[in-house]
Wavefront OBJ file of the C-alpha trace (Angstrom):
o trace
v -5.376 9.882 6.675
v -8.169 10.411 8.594
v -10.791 11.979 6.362
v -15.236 12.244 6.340
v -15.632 10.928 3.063
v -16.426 6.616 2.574
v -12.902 5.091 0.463
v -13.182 2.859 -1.211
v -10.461 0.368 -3.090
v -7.184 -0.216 -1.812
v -7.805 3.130 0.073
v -10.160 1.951 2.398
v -7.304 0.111 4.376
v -5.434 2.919 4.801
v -6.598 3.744 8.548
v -5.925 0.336 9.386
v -2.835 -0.335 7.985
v -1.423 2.689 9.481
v -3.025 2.087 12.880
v -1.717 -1.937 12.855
v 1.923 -1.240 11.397
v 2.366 2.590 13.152
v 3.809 4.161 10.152
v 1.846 6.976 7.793
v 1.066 5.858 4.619
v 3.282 8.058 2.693
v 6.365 5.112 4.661
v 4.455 2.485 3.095
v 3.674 3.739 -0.732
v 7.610 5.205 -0.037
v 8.944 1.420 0.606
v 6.420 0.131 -2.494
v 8.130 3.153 -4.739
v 11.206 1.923 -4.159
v 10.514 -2.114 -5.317
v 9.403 -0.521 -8.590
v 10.943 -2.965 -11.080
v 9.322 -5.680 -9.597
v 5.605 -7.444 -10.533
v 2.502 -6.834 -8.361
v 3.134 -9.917 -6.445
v 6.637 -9.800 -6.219
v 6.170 -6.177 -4.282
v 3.126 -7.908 -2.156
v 5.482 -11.035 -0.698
v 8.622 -8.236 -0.003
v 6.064 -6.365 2.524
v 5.014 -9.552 3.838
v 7.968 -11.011 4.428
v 10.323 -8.093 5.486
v 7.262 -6.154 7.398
v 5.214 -8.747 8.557
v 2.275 -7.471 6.967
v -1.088 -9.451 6.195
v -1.364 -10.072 2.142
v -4.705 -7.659 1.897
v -2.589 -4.780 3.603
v 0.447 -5.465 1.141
v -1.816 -5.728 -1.795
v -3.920 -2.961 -1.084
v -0.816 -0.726 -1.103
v 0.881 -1.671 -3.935
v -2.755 -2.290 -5.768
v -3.083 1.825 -5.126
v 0.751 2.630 -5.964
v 0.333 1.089 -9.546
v -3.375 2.338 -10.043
v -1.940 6.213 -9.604
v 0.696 5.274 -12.051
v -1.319 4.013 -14.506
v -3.629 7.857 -14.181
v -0.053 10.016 -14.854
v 0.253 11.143 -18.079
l 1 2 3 4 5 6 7 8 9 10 11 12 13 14 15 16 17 18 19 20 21 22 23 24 25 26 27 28 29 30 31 32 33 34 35 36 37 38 39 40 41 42 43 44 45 46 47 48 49 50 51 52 53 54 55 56 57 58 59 60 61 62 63 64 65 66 67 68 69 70 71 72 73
């Protein structure tokens, strides 16, 4: 992910998310794709509680995984 230009949004945590849970995002948008019929905060609590991750990590991903859904045609 590593990249010269400033994110911003959800991307922005991307470096540290990968660096603090060791996986490449593409794992973590992967695990978000596959909670798909749930609502934004059910998906948030699943990474929290079966990943351990913090709630700004879990909501930054699936903030960004339902943003790009909302840009396909």
């Amino acid at each position: 992910m590593a990249t010269d230009a400033k994110l911003k949004g959800p991307a922005s945590y991307f470096l540290s998310i990968e660096k603090k849970y060791g996986f490449p995002m593409s794992h973590w948008l992967e695990q978000v794709e596959n909670l798909k019929n749930m609502k934004h905060m059910e998906m948030v609590e699943r990474l929290k509680a079966e990943h351990g991750m913090g709630h700004g990590h879990a909501n930054a991903i699936v903030a960004h995984v339902l943003a790009s859904k909302l840009k396909k045609p």
